[in-house]
One Martini backbone bead per residue (centre of mass of N, CA, C, O) as a GRO file, in nm:
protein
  426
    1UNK     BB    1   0.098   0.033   0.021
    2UNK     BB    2   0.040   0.399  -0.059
    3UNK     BB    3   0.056   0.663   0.144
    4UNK     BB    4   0.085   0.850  -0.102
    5UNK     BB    5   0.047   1.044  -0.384
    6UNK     BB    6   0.247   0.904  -0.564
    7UNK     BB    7   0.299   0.693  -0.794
    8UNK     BB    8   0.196   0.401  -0.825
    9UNK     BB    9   0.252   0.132  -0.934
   10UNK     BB   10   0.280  -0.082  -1.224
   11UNK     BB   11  -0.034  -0.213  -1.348
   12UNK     BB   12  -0.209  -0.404  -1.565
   13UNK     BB   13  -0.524  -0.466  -1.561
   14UNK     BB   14  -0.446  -0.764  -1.689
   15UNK     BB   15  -0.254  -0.838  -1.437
   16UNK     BB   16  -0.483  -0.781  -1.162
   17UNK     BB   17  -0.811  -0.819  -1.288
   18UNK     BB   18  -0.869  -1.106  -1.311
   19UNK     BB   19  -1.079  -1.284  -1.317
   20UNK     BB   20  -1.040  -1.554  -1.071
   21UNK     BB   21  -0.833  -1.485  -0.898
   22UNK     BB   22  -0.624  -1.459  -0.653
   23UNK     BB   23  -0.583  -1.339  -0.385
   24UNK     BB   24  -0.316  -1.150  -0.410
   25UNK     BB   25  -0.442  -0.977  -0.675
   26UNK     BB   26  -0.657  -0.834  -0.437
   27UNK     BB   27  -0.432  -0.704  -0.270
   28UNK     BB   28  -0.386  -0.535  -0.439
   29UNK     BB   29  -0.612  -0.372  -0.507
   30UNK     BB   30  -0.705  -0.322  -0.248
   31UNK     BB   31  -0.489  -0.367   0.078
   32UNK     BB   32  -0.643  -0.657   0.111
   33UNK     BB   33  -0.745  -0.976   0.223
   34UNK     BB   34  -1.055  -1.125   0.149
   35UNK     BB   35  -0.930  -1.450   0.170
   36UNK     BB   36  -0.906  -1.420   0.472
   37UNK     BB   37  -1.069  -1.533   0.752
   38UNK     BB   38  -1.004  -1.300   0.943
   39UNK     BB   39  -1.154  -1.096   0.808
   40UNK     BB   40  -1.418  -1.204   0.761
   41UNK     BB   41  -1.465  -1.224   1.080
   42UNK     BB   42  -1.273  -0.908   1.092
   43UNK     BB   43  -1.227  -0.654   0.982
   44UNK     BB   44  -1.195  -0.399   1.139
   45UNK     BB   45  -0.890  -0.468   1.200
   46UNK     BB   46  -0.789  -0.400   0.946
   47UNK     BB   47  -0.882  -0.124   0.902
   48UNK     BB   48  -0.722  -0.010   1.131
   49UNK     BB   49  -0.444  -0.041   0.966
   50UNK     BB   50  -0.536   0.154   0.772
   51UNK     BB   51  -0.608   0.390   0.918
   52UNK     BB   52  -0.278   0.454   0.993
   53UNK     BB   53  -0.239   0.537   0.683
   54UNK     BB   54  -0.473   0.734   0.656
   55UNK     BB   55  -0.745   0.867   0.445
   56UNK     BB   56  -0.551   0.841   0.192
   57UNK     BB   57  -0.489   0.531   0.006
   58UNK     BB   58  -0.280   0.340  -0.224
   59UNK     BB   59  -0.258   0.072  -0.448
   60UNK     BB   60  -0.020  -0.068  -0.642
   61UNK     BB   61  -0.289  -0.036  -0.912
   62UNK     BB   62  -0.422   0.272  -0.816
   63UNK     BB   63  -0.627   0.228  -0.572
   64UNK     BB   64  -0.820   0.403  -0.379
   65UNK     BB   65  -0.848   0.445  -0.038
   66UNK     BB   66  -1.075   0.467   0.249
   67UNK     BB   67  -1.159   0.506   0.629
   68UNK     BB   68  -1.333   0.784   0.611
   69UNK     BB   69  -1.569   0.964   0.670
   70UNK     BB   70  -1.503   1.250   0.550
   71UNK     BB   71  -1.482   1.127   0.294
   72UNK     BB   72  -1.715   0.977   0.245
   73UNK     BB   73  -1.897   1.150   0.255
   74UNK     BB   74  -1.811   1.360   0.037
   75UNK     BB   75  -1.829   1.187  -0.191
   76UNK     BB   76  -2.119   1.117  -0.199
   77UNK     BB   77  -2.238   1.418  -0.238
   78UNK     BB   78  -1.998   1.483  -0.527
   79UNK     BB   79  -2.066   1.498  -0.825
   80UNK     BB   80  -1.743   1.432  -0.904
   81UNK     BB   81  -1.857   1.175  -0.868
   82UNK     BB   82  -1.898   0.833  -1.006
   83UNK     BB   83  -1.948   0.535  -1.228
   84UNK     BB   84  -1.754   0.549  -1.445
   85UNK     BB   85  -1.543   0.333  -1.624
   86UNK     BB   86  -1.291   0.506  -1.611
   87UNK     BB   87  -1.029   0.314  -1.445
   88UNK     BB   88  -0.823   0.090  -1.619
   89UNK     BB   89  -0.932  -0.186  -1.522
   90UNK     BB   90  -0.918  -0.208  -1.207
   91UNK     BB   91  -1.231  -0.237  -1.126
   92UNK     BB   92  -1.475  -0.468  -1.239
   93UNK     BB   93  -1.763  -0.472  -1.371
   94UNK     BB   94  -2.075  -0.638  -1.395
   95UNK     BB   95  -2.326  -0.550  -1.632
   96UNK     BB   96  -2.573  -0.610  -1.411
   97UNK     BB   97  -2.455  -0.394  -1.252
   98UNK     BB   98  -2.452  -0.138  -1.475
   99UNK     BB   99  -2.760  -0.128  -1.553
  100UNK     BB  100  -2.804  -0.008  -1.285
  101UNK     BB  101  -2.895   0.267  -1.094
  102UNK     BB  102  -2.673   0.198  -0.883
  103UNK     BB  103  -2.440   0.277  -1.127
  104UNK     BB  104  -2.551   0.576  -1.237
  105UNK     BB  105  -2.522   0.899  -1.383
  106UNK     BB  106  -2.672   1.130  -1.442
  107UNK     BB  107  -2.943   1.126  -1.586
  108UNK     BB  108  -3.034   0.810  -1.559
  109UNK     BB  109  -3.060   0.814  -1.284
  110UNK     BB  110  -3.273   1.011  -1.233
  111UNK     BB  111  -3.464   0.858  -1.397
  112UNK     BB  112  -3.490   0.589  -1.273
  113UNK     BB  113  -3.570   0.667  -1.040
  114UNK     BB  114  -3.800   0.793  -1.029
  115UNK     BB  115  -4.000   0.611  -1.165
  116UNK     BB  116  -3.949   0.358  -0.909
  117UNK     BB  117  -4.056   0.567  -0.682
  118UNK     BB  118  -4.335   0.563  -0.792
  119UNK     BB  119  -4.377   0.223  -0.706
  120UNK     BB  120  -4.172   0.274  -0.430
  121UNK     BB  121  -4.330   0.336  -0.173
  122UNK     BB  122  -4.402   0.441   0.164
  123UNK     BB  123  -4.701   0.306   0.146
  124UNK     BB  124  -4.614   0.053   0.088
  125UNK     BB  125  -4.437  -0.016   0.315
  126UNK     BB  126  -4.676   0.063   0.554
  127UNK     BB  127  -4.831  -0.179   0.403
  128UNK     BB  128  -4.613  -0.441   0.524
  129UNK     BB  129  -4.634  -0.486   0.843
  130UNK     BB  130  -4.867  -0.710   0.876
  131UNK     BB  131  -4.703  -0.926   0.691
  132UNK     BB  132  -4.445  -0.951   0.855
  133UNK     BB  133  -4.569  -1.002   1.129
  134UNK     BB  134  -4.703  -1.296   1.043
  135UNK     BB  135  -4.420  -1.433   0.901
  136UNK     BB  136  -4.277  -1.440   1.223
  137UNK     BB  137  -4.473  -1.600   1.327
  138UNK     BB  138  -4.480  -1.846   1.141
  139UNK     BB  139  -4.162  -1.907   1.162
  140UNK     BB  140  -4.111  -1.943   1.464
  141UNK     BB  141  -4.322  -2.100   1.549
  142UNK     BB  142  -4.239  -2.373   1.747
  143UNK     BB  143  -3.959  -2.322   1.745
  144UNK     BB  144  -3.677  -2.573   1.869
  145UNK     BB  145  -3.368  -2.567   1.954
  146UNK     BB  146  -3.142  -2.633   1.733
  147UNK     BB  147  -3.062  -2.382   1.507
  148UNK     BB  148  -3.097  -2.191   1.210
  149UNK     BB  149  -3.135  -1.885   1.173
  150UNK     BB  150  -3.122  -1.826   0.889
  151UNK     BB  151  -3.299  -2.024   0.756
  152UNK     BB  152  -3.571  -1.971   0.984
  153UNK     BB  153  -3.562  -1.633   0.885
  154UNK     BB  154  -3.343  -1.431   0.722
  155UNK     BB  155  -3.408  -1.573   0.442
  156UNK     BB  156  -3.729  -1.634   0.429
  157UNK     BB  157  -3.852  -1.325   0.516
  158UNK     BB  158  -3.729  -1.152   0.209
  159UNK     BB  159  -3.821  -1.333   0.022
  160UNK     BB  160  -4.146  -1.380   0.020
  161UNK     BB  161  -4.173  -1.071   0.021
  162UNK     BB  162  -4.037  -1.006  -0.285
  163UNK     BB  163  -4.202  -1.220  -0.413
  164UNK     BB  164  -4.494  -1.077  -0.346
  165UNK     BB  165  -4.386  -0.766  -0.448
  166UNK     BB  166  -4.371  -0.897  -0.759
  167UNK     BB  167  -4.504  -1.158  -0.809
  168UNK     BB  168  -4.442  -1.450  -0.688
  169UNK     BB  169  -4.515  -1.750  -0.675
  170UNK     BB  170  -4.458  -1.993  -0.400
  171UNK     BB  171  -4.313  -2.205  -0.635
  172UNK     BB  172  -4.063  -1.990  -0.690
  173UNK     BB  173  -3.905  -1.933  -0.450
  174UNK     BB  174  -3.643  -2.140  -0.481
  175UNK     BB  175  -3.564  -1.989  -0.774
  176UNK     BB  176  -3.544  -1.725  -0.624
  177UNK     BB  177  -3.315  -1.790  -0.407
  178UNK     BB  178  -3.092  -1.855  -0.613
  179UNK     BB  179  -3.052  -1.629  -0.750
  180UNK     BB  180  -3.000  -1.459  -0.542
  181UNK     BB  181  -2.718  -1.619  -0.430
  182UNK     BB  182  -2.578  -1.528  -0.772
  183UNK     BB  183  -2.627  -1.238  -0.764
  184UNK     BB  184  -2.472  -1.114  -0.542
  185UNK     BB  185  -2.192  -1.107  -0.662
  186UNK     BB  186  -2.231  -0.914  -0.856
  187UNK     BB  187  -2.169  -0.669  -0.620
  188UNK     BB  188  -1.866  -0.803  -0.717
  189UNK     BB  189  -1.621  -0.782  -0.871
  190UNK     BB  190  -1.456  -1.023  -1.064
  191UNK     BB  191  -1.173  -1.051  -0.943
  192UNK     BB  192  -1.338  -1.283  -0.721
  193UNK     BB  193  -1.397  -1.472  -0.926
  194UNK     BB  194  -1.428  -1.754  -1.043
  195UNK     BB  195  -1.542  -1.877  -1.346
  196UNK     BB  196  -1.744  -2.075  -1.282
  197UNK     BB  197  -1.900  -1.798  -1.118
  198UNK     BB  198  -1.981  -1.675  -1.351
  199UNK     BB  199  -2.126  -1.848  -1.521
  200UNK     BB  200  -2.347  -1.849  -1.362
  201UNK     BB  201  -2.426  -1.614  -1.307
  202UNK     BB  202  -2.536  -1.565  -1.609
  203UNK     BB  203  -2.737  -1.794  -1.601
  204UNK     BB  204  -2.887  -1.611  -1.398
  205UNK     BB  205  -2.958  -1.390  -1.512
  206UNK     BB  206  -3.128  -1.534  -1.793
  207UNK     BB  207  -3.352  -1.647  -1.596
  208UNK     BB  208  -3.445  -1.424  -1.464
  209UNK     BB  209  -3.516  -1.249  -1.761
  210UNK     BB  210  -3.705  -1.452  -1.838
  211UNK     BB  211  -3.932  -1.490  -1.645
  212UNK     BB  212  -3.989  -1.145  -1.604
  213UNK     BB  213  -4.060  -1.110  -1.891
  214UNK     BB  214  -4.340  -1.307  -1.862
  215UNK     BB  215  -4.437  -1.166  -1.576
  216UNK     BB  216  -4.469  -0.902  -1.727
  217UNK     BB  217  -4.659  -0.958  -1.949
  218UNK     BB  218  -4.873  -1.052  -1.799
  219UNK     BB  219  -4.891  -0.771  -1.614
  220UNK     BB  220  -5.023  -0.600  -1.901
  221UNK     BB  221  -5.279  -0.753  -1.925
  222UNK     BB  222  -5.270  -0.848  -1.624
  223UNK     BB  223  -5.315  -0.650  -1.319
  224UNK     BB  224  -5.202  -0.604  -1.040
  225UNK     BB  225  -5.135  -0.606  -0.651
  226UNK     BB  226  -4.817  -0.511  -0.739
  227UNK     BB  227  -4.504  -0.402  -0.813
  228UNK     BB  228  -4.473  -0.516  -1.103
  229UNK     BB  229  -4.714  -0.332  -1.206
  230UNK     BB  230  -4.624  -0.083  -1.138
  231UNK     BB  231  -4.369  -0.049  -1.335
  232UNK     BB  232  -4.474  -0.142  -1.586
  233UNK     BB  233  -4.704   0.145  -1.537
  234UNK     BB  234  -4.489   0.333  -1.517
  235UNK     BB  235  -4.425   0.683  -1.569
  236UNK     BB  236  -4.321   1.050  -1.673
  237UNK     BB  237  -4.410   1.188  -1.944
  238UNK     BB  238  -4.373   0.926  -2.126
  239UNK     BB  239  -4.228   0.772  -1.938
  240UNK     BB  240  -4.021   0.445  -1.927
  241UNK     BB  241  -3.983   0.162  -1.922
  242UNK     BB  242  -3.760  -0.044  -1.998
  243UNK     BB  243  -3.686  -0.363  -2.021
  244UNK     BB  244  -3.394  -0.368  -1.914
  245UNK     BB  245  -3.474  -0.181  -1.676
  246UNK     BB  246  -3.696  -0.414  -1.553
  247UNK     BB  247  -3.461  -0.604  -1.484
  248UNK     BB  248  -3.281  -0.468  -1.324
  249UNK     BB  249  -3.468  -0.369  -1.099
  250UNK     BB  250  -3.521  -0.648  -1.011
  251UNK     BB  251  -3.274  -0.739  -0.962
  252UNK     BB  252  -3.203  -0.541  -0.746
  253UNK     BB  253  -3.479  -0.598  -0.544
  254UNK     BB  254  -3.337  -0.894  -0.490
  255UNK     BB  255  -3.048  -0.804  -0.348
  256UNK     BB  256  -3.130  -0.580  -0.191
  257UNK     BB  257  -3.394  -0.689  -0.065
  258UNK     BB  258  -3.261  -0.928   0.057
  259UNK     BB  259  -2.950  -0.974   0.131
  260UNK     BB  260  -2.945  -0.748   0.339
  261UNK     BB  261  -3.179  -0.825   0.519
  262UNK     BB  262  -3.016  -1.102   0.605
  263UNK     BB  263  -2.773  -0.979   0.728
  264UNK     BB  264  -2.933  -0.753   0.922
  265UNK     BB  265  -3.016  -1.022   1.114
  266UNK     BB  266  -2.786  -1.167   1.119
  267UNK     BB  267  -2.574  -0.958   1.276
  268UNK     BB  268  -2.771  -0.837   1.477
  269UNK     BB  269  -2.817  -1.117   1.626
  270UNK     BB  270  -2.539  -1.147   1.717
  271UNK     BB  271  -2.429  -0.915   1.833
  272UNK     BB  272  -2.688  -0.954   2.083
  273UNK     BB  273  -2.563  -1.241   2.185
  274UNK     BB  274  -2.262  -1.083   2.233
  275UNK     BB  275  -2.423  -0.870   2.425
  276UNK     BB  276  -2.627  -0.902   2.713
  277UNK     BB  277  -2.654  -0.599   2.781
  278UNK     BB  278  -2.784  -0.514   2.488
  279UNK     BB  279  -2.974  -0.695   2.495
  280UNK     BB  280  -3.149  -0.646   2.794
  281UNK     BB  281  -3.219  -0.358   2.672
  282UNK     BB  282  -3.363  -0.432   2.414
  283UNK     BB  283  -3.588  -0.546   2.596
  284UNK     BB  284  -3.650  -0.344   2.796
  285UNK     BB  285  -3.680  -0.134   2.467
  286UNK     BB  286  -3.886  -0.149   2.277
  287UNK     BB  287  -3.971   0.105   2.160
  288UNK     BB  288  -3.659   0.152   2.068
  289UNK     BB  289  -3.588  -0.045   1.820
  290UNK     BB  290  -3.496   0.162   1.583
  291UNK     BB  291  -3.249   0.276   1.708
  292UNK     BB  292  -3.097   0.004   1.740
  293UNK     BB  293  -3.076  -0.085   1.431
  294UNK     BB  294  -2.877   0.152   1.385
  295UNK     BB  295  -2.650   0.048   1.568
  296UNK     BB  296  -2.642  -0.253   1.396
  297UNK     BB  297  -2.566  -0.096   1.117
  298UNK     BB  298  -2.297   0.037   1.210
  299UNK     BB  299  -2.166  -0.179   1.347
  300UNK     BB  300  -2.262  -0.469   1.123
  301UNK     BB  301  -2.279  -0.391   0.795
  302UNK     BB  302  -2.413  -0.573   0.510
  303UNK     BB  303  -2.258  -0.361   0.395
  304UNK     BB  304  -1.902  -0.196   0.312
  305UNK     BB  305  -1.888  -0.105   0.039
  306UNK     BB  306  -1.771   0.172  -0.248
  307UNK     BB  307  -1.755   0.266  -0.589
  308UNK     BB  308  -1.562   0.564  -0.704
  309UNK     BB  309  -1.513   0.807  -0.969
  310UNK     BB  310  -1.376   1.098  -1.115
  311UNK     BB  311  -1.512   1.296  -1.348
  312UNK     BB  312  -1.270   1.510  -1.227
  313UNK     BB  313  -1.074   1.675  -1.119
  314UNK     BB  314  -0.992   1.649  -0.737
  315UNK     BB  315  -0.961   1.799  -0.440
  316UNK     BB  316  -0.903   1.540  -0.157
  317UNK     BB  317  -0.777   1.600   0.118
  318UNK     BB  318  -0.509   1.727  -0.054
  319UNK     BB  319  -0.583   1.510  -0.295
  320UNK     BB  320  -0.502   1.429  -0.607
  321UNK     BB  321  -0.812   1.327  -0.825
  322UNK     BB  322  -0.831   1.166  -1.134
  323UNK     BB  323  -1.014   1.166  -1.404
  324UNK     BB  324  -1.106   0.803  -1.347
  325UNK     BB  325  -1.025   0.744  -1.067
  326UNK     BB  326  -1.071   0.552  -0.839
  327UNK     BB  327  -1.288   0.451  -0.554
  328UNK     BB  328  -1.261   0.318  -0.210
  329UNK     BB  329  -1.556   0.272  -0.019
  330UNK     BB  330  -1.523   0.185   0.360
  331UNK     BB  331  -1.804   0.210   0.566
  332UNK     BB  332  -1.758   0.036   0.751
  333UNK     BB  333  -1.539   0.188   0.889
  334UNK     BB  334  -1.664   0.461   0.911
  335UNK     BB  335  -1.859   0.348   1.110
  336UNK     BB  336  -1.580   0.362   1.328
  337UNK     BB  337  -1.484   0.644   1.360
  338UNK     BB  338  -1.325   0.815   1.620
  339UNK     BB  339  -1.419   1.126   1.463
  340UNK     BB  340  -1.720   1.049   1.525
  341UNK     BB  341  -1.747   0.773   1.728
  342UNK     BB  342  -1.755   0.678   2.009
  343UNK     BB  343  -1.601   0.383   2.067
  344UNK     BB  344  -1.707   0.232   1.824
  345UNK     BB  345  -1.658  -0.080   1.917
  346UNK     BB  346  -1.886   0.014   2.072
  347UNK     BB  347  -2.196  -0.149   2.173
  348UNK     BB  348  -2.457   0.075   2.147
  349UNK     BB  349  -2.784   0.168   2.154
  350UNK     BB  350  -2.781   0.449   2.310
  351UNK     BB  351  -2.661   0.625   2.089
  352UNK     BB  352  -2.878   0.781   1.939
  353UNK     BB  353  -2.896   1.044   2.148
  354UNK     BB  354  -2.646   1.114   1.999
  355UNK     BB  355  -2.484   1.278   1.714
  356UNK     BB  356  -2.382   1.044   1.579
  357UNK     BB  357  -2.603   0.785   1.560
  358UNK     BB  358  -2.725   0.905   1.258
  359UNK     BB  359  -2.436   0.848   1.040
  360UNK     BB  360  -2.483   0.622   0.939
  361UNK     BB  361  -2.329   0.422   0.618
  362UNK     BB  362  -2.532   0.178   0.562
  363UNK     BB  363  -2.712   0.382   0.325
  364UNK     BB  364  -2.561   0.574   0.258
  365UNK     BB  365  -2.564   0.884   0.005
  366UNK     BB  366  -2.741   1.083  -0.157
  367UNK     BB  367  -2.844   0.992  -0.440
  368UNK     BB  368  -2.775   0.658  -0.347
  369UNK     BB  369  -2.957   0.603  -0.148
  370UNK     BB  370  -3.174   0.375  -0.035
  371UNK     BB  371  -3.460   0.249  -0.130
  372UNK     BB  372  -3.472  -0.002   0.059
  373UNK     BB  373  -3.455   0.091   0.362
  374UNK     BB  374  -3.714   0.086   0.504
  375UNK     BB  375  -3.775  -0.216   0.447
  376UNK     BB  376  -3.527  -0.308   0.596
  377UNK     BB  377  -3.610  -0.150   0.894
  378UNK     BB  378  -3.887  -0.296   0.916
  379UNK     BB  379  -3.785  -0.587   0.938
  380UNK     BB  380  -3.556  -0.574   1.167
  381UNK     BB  381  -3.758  -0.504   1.372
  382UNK     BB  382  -3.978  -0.724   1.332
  383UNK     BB  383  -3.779  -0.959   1.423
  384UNK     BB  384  -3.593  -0.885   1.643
  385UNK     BB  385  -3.813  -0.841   1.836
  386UNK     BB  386  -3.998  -1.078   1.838
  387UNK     BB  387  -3.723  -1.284   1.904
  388UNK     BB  388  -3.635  -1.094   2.220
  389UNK     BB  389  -3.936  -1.000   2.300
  390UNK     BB  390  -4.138  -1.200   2.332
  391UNK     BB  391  -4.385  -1.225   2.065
  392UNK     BB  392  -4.383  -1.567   2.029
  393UNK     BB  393  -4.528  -1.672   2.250
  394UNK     BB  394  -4.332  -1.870   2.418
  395UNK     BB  395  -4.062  -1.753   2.374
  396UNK     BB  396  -3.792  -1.742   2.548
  397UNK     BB  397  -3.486  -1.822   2.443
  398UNK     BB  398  -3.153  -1.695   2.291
  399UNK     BB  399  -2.864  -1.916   2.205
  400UNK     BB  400  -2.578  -1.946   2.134
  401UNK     BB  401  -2.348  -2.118   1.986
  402UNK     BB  402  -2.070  -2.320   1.983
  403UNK     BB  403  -1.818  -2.166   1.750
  404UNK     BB  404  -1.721  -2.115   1.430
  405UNK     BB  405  -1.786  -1.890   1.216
  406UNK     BB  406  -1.912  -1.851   0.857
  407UNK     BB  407  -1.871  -1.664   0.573
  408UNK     BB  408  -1.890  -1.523   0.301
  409UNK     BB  409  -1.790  -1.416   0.003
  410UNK     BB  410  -1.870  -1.153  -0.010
  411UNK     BB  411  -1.762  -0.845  -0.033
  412UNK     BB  412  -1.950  -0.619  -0.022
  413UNK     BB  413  -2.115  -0.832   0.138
  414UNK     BB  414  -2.205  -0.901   0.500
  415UNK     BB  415  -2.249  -1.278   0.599
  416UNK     BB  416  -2.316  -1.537   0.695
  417UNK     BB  417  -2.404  -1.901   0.648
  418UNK     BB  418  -2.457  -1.949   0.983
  419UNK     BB  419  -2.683  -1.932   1.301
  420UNK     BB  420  -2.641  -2.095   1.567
  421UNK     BB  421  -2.885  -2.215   1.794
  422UNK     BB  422  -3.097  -2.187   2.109
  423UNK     BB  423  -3.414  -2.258   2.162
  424UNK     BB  424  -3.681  -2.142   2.417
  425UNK     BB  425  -3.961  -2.314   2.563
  426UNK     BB  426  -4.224  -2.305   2.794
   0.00000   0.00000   0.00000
């Protein structure tokens, strides 16, 4: 890691960015091994010793890399950061990710997001809670002994909802969980996949294109009261969704609506079982379960970075960061900064009080802020209290088992393999 403004080491895109890399390929990349086993369980602990390089530095490759929040949060608002793929082919990322608007910058992405945003309301959020509310009853319900906390609540209960948001039949459910676990890596640059792996991706993209396309033509015929009918039939001013943007937009809200949902519960559930007294409060104060979900995204949030390019020469922090150049932002770390949050690596729930505690940027800021975080925030509110809360019949106690936890594979998401537990009923 290049700790100056100076010059990177020279190599080209076609040497370090190689689909299916192996490690040492990554590390110079990024400046850290993503395929450690010790990261993967512990990132932050990483985190902390590039931010002891500064705010910012250069990897090998010429990869710009930050772990400061004051830098994540400037370039995150600064339009002249944006997706643009000019970056000499440092950062490799697969199409359907590029389709996507949350990699799209003004004009197209204000074009589609202003659409999507026409169906994906607030409305519509605040009119799922009767049906989470139901969903996590059903899925817990007589649930006891060792189970897998993912497979049980995490897994199913946004995948469900997802499908029901779309209007996906409930026999197609385990090819749409399917497709979304091939998909999430999607959200990975390519060097992070084996050869393999991207088969698949590129696979699950044509079943899961081939699907929506024919469940949008259904819905254009017979509209129902789902998402899906929504998309297909929003307009303003005469503009609509075009058909590859209505498969990318499905694709997002399956990637994005699921796996980080899965995350955001699977995270935040071992969080409060490693810490009982956090735990403790958790119950103690149902009424403040919101405030509490926003310290369990700051501490160990779904998402872990995002990738800006320069769009034009910018002075940031001090370095000159060319047009075209890449920033890999670690929000991650961002989150953990403690010269925004005191104590950052200690879980408080009560940190909410004090003006540090709603700055956390787990679901980004600016322009691309989280279009689906209502919807992630309200489910994980409803998973969890139910959960801890005691709200689910006799459900009385819920105990981590011991044993060595495993990750997934996935750069950008971070999440469990899976949670088992010890449910414990009257």
């Amino acid at each position: 890691m290049d700790h100056t403004t100076g010059a990177a080491t020279t190599a080209t895109a076609a040497e370090t960015a190689t689909p299916g890399s192996a490690a040492p390929d990554a590390s110079a990349i990024l400046g850290f091994d993503p395929f450690d086993p010790a990261f993967r369980a512990d990132p932050y602990t990483h985190y902390r010793r590039l931010a002891a390089g500064g705010p910012l530095q250069r990897t090998e490759v010429g990869l710009w890399v930050t772990t400061s929040y004051e830098v994540c949060e400037s370039v995150l608002r600064d339009p002249r950061f944006g997706h643009r793929p000019e970056n000499g082919g440092i950062w490799r990322e697969s199409p359907m990710r590029r389709r996507s608007f949350l990699t799209m910058d003004p004009p197209d992405h204000t074009r589609l997001r202003k659409l999507v945003s026409k169906a994906f309301t607030a409305r519509l959020i605040e009119r799922l809670r009767p049906r989470i509310e139901v969903l996590v009853d059903e899925l817990l319900n007589g649930v006891e002994g060792d189970v897998d906390l993912l497979a049980t609540l995490a897994y199913p209960l946004p995948v469900i909802l997802i499908s029901e948001l779309l209007g996906v039949p409930p026999e197609d459910r385990d090819r749409f969980k399917a497709w979304s676990d091939t998909l999430a890596r999607g959200l990975d640059p390519d060097f992070m996949l084996a050869a393999s792996e991207l088969d698949r991706r590129a696979e699950a993209r044509e079943e899961f294109a081939a699907y929506f396309r024919e469940l949008a033509e259904r819905r254009r015929a017979e509209p129902r009261e789902d998402l899906l009918s929504a998309l297909v039939a929003v307009s303003d001013e005469g503009d609509v969704l075009s058909e590859e943007d209505l498969i990318a937009t499905c694709v997002l809200l399956l990637v994005a609506g699921h796996e980080t949902t899965v995350n955001l519960i699977g995270n935040g559930a071992l969080a409060l079982l490693r810490h009982p007294d956090q735990l403790e409060w958790f119950r103690a104060h149902p009424e403040r379960v919101g405030i509490a979900v926003e310290e369990l995204l700051r501490y160990d949030p779904p998402v872990q970075l995002t990738l800006r390019a320069a769009l034009e020469d910018v002075e940031l922090n001090g370095t000159l960061i060319k047009q075209g150049q890449p920033l890999l932002l670690l929000t991650g770390a961002a989150n953990r900064d403690p010269a925004v949050f005191a104590d950052p690596d200690r879980l408080d729930l009560a940190r909410y009080g004090r003006d540090d505690a709603s700055r956390h940027l787990a679901f980004g800021l600016g322009i691309h802020f989280c279009l689906g975080a209502p919807l992630a925030r309200l489910e994980g509110q409803i998973a969890l209290g139910k959960l801890f809360q005691h709200d689910v019949g006799d459900l009385r106690e819920v105990a981590l088992k011991t044993g060595e936890l495993a990750y997934r594979d996935n750069l950008v998401l971070r999440g469990l393999d899976e949670l088992p537990v010890h449910i414990t009923r009257a």
